[in-house]
C-alpha positions in Angstrom: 1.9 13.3 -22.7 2.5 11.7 -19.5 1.2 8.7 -20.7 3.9 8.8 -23.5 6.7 9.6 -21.4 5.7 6.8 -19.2 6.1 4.3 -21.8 9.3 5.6 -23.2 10.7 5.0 -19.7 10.0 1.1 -19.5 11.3 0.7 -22.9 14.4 2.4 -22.3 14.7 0.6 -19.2 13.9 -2.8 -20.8 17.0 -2.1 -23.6 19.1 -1.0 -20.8 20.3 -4.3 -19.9 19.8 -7.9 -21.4 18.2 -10.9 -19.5 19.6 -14.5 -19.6 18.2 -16.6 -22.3 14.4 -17.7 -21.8 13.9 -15.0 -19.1 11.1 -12.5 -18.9 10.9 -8.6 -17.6 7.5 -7.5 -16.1 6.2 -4.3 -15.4 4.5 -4.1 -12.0 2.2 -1.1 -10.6 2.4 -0.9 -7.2 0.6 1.2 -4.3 2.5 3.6 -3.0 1.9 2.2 0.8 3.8 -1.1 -0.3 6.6 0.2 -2.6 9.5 -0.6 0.1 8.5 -4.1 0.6 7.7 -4.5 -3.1 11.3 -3.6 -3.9 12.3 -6.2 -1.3 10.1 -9.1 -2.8 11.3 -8.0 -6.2 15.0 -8.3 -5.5 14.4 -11.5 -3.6 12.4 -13.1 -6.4 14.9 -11.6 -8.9 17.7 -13.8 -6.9 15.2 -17.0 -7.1 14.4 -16.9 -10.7 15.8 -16.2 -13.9 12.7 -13.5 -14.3 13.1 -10.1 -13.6 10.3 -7.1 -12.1 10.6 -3.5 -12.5 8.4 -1.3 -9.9 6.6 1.8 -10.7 5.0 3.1 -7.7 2.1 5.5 -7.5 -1.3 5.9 -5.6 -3.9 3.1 -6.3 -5.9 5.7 -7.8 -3.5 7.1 -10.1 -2.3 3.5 -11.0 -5.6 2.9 -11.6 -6.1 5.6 -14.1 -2.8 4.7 -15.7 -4.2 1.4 -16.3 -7.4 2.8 -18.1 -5.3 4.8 -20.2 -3.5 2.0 -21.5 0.0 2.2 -19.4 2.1 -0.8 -20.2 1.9 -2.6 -17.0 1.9 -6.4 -16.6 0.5 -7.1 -12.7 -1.0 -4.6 -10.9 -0.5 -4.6 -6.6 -3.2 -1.9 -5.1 -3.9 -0.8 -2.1 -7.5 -1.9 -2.3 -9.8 -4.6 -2.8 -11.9 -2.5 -5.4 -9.7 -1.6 -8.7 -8.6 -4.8 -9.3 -11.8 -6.3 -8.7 -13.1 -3.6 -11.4 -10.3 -4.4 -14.1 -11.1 -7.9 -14.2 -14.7 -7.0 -14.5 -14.0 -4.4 -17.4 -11.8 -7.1 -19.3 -8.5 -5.6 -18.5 -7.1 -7.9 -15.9 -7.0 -11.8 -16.5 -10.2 -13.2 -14.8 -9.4 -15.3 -11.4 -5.5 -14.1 -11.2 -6.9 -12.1 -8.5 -5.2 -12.5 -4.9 -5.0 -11.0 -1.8 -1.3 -10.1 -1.0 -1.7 -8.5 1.5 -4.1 -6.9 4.7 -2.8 -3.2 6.2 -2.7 -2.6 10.1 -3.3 0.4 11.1 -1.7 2.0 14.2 -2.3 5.4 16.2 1.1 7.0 16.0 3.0 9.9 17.5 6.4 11.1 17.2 6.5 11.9 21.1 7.3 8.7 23.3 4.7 10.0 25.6 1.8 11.1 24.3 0.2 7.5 23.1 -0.9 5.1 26.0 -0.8 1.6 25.9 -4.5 1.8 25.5 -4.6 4.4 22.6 -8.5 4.6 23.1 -7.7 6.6 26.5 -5.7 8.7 24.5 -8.2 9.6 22.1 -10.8 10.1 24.8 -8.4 12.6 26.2 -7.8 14.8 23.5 -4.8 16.3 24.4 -3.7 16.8 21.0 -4.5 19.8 18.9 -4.8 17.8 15.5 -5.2 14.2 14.1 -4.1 13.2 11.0 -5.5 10.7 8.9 -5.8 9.8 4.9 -9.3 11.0 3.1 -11.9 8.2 4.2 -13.5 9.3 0.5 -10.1 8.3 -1.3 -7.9 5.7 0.8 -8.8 2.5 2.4 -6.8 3.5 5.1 -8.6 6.4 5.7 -12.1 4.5 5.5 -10.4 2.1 8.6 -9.5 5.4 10.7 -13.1 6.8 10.3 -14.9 3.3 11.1 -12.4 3.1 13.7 -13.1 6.5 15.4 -16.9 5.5 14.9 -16.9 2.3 16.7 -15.2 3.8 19.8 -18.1 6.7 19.6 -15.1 9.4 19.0 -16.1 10.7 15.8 -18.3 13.3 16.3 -16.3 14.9 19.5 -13.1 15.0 17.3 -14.6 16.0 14.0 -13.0 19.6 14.3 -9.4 18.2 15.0 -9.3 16.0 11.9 -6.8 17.0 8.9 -6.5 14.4 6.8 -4.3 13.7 3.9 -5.1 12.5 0.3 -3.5 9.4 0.9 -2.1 7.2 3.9 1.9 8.4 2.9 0.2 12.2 2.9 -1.4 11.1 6.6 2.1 9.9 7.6 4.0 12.9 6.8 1.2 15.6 8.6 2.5 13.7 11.5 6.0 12.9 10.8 6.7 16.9 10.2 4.6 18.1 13.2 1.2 19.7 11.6 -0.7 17.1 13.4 0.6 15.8 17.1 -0.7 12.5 16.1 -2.5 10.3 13.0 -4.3 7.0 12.5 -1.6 6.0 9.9 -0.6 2.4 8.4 1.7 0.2 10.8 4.2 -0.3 7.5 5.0 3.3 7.5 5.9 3.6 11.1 8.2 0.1 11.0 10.0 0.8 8.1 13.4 2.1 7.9 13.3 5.5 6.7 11.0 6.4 9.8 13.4 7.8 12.2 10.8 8.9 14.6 9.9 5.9 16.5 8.1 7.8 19.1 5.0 6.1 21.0 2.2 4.0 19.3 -1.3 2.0 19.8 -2.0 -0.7 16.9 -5.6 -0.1 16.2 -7.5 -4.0 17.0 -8.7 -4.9 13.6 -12.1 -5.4 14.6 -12.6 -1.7 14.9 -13.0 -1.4 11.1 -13.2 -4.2 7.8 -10.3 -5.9 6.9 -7.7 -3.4 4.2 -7.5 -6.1 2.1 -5.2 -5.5 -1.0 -5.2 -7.6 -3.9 -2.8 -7.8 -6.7 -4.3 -9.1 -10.3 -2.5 -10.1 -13.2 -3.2 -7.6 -16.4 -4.5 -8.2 -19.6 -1.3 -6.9 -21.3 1.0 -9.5 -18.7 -1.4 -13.1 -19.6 1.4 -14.3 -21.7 4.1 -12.9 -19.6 6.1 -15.6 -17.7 7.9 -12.9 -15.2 4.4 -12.0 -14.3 2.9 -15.1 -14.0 5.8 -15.8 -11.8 5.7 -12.9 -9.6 2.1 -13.7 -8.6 2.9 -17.3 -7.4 5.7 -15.8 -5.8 3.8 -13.6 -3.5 1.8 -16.6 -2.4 4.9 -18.4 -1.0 5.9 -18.9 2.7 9.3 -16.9 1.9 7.0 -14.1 0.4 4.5 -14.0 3.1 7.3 -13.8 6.0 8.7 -10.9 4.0 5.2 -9.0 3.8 4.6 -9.4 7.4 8.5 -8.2 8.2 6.9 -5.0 6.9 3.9 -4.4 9.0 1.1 -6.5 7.0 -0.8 -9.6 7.6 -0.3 -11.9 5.3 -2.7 -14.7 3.9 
């Protein structure tokens, strides 16, 4: 049913309003985590080219599933390294239209200007916080870099029984963001962007401490013949693109 519904959307969106002549309309899935600077690079690339992109943004995983099922998405931008990799490997992405769009940062964050150091390792050491939110290492990347982060400093086990931890990295952020945890090992994008009013006090986590978040956007089997698509990838590959992404709180490649 959902399924269903889904697909009645995009079509009524697609007859909603007509392209110029010789343009294209994709469907891109998109990770939740990178759904505001996705709607920036879609309205910039919409302004560059006669194509056009239309975002629906979700959790990798439920993307993911959507995909499976036979949603009608053209590109697909996760959060991960591991779906897309899998897609292409199952025969429903187009093989080597992989890229890596992007690379998350993530940052030890509190709402209250005082409570993160400059060195946010003393901080943790110090444990003068109650909780510490974080997404499920089991479920998001982003929680897999806090837990390999907490490991290398050897702070894992002594603050085990202050963990909560979200079901994804936008779940981690709003445990903080609403007070039920004093702090949280959250993505940098989420504490930059422009609907976070709580600036508050924060400690970029050094990416050594854990691998690289590498996410990687792949072209779909449904989207091989589709020029907007095909377009939107080689877009996100450009020097205009890559400024954009890093605007937002990513690395860029």
């Amino acid at each position: 049913m959902r399924l269903r519904k889904l697909q009645l959307a995009v079509l009524t969106a697609i007859l909603i309003r007509p392209l110029p002549a010789g343009a294209e309309r994709a469907l891109a899935a998109v990770a939740a985590n990178f759904s505001e600077a996705a709607e920036r690079l879609a309205a910039d690339f919409g302004r560059a080219a006669e194509h056009e992109v239309t975002l629906a943004a979700a959790s990798t995983g439920k993307l993911y599933a959507q995909i499976r099922n036979g949603a009608p998405f053209d590109v697909f931008l996760a959060a991960d390294r591991l779906r897309p990799e899998l897609l292409e490997r199952d025969g429903l992405a187009v093989p080597g239209s992989r890229i890596t769009y992007a690379v998350g940062r993530l940052t030890l964050w509190s709402p209250d200007a005082s409570l993160i150091d400059a060195d946010g390792r003393k901080t943790l050491q110090e444990a003068k916080f109650r909780r510490l939110a974080m997404a499920n290492p089991e479920l998001a990347p982003y929680g897999a870099a806090a837990r390999r982060t907490l490991l290398a400093l050897g702070l894992h086990a002594a603050l085990r029984g202050r963990i909560v931890t979200g079901e994804n990295i936008g779940q981690a952020h709003a445990l903080v963001a609403t007070g039920n945890a004093e702090l949280g090992l959250v993505a940098l994008s989420h504490v930059l962007s422009s609907r976070n009013r709580l600036r508050g006090s924060r400690w970029d986590v050094p990416e050594r401490l854990h691998d690289p978040i590498r996410q990687d956007a792949v072209l779909l089997h449904r989207g091989r013949n589709n020029a907007a698509a095909r377009a939107f990838l080689d877009y996100l590959r450009t020097p205009e693109a890559r400024e954009t992404i890093r605007g937002f709180g990513y690395a860029a490649q």
